[in-house]
N, CA, C and O atoms as a Tripos MOL2 file, in Angstrom:
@<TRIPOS>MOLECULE
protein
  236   235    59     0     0
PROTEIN
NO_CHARGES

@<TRIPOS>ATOM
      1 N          62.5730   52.7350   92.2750 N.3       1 UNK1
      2 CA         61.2240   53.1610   92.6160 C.3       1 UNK1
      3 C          60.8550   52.6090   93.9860 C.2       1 UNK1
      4 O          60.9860   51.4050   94.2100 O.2       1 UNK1
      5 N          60.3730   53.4940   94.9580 N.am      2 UNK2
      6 CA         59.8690   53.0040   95.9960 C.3       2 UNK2
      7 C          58.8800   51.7990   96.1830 C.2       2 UNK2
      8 O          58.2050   51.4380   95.2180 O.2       2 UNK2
      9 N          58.7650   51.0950   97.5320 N.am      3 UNK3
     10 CA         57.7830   49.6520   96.8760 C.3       3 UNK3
     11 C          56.6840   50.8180   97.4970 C.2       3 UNK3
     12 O          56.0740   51.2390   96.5150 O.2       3 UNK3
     13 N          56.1980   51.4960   98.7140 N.am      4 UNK4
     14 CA         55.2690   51.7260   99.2130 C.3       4 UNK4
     15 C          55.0170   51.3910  100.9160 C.2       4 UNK4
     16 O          54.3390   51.9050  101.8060 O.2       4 UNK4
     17 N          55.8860   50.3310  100.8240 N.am      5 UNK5
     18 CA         55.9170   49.9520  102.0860 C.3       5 UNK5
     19 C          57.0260   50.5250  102.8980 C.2       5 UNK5
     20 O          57.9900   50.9100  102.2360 O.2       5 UNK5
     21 N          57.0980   50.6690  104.2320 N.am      6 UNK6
     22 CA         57.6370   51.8670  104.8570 C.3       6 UNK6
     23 C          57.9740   51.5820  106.8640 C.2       6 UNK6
     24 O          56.9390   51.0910  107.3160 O.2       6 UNK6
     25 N          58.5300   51.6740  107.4590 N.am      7 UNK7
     26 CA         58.9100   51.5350  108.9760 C.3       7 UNK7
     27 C          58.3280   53.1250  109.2180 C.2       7 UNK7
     28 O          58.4910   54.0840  108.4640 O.2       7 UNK7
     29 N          57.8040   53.0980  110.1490 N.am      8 UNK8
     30 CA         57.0810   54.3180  110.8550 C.3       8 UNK8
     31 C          57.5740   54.6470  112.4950 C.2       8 UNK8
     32 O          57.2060   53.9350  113.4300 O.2       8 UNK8
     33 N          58.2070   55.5010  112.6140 N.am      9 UNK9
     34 CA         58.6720   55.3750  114.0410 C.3       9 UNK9
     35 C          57.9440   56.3820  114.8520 C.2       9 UNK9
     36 O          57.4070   57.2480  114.1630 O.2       9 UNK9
     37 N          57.7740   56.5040  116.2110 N.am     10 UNK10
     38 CA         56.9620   56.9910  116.9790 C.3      10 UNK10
     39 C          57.3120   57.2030  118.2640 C.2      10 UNK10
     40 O          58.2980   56.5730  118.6470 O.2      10 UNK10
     41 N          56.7480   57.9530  119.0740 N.am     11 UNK11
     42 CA         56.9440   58.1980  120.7490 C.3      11 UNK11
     43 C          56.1600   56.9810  121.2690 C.2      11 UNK11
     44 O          56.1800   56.3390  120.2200 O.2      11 UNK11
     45 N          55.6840   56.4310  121.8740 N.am     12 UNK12
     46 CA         54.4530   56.2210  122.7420 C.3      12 UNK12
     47 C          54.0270   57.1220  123.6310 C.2      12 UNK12
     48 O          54.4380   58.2830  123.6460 O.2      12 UNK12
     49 N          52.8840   56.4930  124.7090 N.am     13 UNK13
     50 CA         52.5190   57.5180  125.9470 C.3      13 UNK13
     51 C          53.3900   57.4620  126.7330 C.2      13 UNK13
     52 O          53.3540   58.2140  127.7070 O.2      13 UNK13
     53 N          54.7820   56.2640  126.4970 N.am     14 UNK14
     54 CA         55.6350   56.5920  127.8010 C.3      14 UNK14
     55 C          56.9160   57.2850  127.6730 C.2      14 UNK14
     56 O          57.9350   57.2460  128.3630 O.2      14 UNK14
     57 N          56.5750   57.9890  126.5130 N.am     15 UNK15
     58 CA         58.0380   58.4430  125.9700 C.3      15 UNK15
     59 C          59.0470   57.6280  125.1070 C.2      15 UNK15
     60 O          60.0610   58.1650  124.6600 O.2      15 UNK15
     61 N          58.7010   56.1190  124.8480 N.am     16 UNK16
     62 CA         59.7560   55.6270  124.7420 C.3      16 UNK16
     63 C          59.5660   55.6070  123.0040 C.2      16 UNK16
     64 O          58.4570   55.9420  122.5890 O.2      16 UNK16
     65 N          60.5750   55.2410  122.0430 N.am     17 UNK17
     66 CA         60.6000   55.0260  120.7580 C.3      17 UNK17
     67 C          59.6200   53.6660  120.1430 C.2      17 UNK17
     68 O          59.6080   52.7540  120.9690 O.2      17 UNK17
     69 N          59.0910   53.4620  119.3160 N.am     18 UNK18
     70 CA         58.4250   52.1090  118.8170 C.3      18 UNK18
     71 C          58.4940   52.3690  117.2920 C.2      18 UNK18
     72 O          58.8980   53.4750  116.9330 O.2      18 UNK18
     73 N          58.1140   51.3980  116.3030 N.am     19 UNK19
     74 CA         58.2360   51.6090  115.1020 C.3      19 UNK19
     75 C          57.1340   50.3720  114.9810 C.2      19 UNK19
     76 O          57.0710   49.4030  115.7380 O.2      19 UNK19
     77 N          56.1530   50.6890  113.6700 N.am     20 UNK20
     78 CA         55.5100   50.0410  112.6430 C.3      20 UNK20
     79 C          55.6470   49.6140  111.1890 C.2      20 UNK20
     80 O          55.9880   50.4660  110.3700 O.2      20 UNK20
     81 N          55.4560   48.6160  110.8800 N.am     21 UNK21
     82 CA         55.5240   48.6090  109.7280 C.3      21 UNK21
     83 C          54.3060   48.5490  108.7480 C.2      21 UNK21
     84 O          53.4220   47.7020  108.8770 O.2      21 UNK21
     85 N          54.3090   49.6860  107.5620 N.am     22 UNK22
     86 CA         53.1910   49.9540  106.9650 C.3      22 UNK22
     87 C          52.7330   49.6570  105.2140 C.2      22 UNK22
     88 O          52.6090   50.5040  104.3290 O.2      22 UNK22
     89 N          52.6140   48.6880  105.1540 N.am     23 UNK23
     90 CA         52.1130   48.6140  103.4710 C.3      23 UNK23
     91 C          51.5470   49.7700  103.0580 C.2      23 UNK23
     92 O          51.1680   50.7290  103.7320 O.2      23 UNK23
     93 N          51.5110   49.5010  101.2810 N.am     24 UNK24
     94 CA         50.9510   50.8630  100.5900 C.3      24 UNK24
     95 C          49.8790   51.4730  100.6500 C.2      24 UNK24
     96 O          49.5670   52.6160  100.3150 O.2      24 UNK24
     97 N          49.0840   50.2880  101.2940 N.am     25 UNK25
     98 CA         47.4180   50.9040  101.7690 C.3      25 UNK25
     99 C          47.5560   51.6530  103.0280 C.2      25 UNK25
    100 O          46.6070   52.4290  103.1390 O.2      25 UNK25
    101 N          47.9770   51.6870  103.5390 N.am     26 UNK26
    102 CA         48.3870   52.0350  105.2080 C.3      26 UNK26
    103 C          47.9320   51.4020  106.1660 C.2      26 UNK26
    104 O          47.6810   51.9110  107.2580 O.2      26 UNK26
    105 N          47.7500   50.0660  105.8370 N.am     27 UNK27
    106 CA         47.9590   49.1840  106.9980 C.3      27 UNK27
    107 C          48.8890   48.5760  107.9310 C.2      27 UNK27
    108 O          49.9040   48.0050  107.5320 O.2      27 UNK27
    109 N          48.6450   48.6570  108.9130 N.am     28 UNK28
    110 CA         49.7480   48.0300  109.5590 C.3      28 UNK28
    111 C          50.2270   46.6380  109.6650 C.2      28 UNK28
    112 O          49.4650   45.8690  110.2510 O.2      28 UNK28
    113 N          51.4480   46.1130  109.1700 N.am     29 UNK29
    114 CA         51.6820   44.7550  109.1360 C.3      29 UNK29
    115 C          52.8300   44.0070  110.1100 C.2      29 UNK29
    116 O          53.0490   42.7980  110.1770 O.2      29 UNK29
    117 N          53.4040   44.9430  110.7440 N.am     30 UNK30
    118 CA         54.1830   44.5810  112.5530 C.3      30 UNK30
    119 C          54.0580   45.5470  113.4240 C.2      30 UNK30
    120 O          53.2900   46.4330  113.0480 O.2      30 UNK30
    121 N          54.3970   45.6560  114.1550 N.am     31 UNK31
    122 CA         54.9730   46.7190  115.1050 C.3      31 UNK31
    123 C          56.1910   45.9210  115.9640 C.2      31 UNK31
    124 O          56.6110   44.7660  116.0410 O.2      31 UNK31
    125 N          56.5400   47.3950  116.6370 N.am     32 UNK32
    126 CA         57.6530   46.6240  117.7180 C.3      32 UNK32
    127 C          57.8480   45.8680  119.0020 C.2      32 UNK32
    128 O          58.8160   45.4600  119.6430 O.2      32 UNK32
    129 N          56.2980   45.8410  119.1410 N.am     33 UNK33
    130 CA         55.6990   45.2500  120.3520 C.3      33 UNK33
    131 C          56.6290   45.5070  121.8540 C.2      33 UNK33
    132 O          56.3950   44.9020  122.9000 O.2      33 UNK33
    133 N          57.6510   46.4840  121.6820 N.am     34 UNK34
    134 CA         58.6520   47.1460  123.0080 C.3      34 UNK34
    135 C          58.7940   48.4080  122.4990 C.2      34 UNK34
    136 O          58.4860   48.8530  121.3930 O.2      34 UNK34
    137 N          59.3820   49.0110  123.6030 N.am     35 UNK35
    138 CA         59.6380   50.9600  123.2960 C.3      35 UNK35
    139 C          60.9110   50.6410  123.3700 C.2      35 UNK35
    140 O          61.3280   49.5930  123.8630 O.2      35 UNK35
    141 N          61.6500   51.6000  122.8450 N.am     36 UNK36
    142 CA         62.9550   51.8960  123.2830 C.3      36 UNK36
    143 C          63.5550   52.5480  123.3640 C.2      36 UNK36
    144 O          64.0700   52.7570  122.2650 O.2      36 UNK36
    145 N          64.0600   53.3760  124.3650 N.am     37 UNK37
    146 CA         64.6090   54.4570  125.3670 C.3      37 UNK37
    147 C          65.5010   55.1030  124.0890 C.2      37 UNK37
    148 O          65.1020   56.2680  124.1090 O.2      37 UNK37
    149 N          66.3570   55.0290  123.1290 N.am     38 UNK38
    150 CA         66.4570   55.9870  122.2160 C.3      38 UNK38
    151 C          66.2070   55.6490  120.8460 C.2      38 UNK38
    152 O          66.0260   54.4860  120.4860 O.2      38 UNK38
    153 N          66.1890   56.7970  119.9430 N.am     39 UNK39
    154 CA         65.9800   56.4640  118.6320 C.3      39 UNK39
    155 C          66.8890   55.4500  117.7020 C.2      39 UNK39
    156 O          66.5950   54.7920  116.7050 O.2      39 UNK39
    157 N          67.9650   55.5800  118.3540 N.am     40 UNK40
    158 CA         69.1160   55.1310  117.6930 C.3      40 UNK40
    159 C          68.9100   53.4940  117.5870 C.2      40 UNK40
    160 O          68.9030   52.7890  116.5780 O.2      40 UNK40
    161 N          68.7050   53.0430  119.3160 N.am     41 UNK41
    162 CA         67.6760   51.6740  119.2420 C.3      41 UNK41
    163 C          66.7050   51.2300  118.7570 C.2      41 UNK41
    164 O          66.6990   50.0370  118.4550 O.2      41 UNK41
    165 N          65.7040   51.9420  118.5510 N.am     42 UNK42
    166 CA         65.0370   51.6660  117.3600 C.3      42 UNK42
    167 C          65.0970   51.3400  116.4400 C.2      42 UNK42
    168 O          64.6700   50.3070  115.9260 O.2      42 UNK42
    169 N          65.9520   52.6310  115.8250 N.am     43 UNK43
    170 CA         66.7780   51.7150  114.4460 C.3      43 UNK43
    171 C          67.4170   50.8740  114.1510 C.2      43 UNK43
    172 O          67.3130   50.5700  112.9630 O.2      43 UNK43
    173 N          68.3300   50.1010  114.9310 N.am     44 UNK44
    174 CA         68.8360   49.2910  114.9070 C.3      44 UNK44
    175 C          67.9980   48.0660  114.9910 C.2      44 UNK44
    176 O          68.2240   47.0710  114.3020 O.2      44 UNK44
    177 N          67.0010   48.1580  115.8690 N.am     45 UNK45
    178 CA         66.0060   47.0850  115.4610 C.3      45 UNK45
    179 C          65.3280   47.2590  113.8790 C.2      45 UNK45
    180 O          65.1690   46.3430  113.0730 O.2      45 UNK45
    181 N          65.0420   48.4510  113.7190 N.am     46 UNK46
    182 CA         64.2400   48.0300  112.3530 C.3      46 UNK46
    183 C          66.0010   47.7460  111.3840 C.2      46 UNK46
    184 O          65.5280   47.2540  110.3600 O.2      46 UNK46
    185 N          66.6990   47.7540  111.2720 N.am     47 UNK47
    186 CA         67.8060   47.7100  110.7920 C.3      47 UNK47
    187 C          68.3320   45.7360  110.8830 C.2      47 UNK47
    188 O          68.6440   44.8210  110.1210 O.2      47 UNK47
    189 N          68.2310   45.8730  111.6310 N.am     48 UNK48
    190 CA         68.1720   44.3320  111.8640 C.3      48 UNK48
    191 C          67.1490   43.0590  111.0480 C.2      48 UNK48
    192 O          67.4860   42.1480  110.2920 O.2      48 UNK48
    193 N          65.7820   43.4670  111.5820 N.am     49 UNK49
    194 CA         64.6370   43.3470  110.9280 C.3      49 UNK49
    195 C          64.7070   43.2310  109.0130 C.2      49 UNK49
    196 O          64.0750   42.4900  108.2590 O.2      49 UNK49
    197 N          65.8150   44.3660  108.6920 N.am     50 UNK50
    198 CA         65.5930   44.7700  107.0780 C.3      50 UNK50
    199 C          66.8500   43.3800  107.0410 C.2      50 UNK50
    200 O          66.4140   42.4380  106.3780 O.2      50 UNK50
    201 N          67.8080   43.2080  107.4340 N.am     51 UNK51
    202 CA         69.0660   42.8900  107.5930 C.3      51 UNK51
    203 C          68.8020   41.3370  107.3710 C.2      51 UNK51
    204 O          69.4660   40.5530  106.6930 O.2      51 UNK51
    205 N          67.5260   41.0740  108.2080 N.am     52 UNK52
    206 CA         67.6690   39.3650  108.8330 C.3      52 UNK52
    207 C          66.2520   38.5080  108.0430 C.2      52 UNK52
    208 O          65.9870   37.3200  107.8630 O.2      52 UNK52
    209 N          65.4560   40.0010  107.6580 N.am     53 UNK53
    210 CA         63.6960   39.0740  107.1760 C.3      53 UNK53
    211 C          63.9880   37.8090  105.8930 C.2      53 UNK53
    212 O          63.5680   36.6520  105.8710 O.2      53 UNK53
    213 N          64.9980   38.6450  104.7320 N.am     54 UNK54
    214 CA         65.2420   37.8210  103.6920 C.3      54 UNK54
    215 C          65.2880   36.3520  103.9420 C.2      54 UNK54
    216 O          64.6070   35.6280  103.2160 O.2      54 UNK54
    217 N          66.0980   35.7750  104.9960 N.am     55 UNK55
    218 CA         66.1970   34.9030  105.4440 C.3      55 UNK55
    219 C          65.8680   33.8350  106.2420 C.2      55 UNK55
    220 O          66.4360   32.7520  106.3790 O.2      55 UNK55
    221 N          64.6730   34.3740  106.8540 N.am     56 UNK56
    222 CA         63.8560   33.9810  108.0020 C.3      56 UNK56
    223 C          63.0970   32.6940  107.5960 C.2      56 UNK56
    224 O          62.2730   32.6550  106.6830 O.2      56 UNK56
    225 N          63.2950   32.1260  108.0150 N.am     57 UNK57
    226 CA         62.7780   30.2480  108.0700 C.3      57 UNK57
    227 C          60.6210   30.6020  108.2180 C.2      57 UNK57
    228 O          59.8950   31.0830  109.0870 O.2      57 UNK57
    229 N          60.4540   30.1510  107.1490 N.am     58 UNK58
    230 CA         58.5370   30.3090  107.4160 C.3      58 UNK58
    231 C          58.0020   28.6260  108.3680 C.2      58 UNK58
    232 O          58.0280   27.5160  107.8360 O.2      58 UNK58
    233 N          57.6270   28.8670  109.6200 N.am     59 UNK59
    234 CA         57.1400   27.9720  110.4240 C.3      59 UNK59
    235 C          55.7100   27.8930  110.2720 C.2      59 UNK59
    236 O          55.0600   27.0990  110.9510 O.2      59 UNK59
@<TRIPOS>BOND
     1     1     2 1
     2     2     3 1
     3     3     4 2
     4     3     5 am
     5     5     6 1
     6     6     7 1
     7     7     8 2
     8     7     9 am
     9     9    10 1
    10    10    11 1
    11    11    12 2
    12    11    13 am
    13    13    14 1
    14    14    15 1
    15    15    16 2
    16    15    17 am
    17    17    18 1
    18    18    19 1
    19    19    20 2
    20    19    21 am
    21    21    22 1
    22    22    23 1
    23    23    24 2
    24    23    25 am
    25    25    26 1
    26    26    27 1
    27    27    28 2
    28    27    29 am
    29    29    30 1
    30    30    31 1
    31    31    32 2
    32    31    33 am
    33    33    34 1
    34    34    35 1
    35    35    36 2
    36    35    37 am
    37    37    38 1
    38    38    39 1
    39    39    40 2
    40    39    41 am
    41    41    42 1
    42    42    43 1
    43    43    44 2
    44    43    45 am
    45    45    46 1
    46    46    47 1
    47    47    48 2
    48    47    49 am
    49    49    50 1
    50    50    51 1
    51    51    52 2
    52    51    53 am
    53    53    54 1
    54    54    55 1
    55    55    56 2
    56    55    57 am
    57    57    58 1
    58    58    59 1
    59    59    60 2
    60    59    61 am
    61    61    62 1
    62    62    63 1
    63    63    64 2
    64    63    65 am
    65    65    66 1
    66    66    67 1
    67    67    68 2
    68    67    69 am
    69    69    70 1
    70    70    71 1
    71    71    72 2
    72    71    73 am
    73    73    74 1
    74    74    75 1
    75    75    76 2
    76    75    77 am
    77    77    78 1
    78    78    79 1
    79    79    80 2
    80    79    81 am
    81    81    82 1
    82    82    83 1
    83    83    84 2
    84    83    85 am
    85    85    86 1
    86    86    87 1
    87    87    88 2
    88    87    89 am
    89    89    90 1
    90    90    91 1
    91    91    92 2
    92    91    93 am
    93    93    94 1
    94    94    95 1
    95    95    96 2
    96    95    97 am
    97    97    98 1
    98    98    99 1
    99    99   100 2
   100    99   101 am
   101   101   102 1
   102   102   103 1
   103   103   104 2
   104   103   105 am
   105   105   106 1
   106   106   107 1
   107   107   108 2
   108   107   109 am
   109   109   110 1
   110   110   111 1
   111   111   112 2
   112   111   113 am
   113   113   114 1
   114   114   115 1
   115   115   116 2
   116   115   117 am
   117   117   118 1
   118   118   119 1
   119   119   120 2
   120   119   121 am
   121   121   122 1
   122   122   123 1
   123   123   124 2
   124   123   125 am
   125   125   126 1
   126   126   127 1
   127   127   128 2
   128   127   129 am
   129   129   130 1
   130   130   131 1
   131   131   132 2
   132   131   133 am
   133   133   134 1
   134   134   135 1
   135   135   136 2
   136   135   137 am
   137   137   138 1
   138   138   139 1
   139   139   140 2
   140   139   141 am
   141   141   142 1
   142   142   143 1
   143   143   144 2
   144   143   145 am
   145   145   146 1
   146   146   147 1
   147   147   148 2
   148   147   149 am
   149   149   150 1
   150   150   151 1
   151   151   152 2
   152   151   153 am
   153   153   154 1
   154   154   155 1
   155   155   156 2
   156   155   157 am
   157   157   158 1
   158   158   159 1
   159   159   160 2
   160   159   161 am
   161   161   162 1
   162   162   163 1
   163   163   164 2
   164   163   165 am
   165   165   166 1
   166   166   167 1
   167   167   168 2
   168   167   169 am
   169   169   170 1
   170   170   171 1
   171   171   172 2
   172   171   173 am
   173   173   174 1
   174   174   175 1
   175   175   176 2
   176   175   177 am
   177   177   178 1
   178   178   179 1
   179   179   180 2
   180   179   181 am
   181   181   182 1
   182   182   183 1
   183   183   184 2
   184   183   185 am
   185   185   186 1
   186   186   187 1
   187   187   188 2
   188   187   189 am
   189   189   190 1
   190   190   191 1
   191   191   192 2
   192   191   193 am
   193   193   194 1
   194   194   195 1
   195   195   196 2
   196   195   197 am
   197   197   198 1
   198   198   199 1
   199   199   200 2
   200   199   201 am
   201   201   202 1
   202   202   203 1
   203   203   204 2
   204   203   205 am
   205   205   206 1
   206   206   207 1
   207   207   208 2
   208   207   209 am
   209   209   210 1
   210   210   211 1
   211   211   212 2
   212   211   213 am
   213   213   214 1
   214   214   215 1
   215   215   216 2
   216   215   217 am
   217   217   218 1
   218   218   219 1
   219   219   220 2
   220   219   221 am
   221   221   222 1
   222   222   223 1
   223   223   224 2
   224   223   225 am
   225   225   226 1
   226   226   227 1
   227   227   228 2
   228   227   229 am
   229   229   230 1
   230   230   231 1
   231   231   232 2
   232   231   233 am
   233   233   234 1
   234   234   235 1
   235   235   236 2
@<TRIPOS>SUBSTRUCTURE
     1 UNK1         2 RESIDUE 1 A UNK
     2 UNK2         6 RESIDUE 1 A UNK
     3 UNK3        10 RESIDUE 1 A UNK
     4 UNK4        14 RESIDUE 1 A UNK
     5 UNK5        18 RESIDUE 1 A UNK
     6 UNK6        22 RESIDUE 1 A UNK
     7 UNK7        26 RESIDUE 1 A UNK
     8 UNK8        30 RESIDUE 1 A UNK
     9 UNK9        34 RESIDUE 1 A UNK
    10 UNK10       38 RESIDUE 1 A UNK
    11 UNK11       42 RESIDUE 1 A UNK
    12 UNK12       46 RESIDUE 1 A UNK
    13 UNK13       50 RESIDUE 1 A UNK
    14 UNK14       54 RESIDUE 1 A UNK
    15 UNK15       58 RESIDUE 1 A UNK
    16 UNK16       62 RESIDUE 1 A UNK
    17 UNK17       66 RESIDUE 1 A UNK
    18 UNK18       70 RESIDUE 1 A UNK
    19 UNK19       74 RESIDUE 1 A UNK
    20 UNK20       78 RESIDUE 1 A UNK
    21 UNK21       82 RESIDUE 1 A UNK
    22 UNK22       86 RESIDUE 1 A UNK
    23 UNK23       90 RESIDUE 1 A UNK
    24 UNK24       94 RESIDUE 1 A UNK
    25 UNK25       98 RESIDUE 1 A UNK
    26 UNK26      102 RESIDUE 1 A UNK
    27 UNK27      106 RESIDUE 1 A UNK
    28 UNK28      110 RESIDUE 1 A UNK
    29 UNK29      114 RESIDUE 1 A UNK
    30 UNK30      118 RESIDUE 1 A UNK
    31 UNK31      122 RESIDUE 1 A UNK
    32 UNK32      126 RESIDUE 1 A UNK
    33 UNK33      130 RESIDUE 1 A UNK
    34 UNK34      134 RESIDUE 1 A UNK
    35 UNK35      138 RESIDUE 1 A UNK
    36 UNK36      142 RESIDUE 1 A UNK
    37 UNK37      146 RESIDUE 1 A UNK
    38 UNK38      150 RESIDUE 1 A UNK
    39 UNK39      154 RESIDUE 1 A UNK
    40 UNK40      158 RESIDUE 1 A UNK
    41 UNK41      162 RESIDUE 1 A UNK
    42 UNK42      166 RESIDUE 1 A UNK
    43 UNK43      170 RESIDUE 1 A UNK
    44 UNK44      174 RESIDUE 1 A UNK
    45 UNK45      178 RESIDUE 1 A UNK
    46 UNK46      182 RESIDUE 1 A UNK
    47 UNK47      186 RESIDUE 1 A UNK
    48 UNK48      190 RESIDUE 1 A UNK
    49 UNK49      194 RESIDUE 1 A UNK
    50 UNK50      198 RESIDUE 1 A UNK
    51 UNK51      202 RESIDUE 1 A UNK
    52 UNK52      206 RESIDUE 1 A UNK
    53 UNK53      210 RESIDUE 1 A UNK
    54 UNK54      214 RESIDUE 1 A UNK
    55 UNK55      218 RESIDUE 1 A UNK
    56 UNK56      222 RESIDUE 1 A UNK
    57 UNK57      226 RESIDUE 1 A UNK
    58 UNK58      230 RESIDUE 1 A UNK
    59 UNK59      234 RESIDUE 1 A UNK
């Protein structure tokens, strides 16, 4: 079953790729704070992101 929560990818105004991340309410809870010149990069960031959060040290 899906959780609800979801990566949202997008153009910007400069053309370039960005992605959000969206809980079930539709809020936004990151973004990519950079564009990136193709989609494929993008994904790989949110791919990374899915890849590396489990693990991430809370400061």
């Amino acid at each position: 079953m899906a959780s609800g929560y979801e990566f949202f990818r997008y153009r910007d105004a400069a053309g370039e790729w960005r992605w959000r991340f969206k809980a079930p309410n539709n809020k936004i809870m990151a973004d990519s704070g950079e564009g990136y010149e193709s989609l494929r990069s993008c994904d790989n960031a949110i791919d990374i992101i899915k890849r590396e959060a489990a693990g991430a040290a809370k400061t």
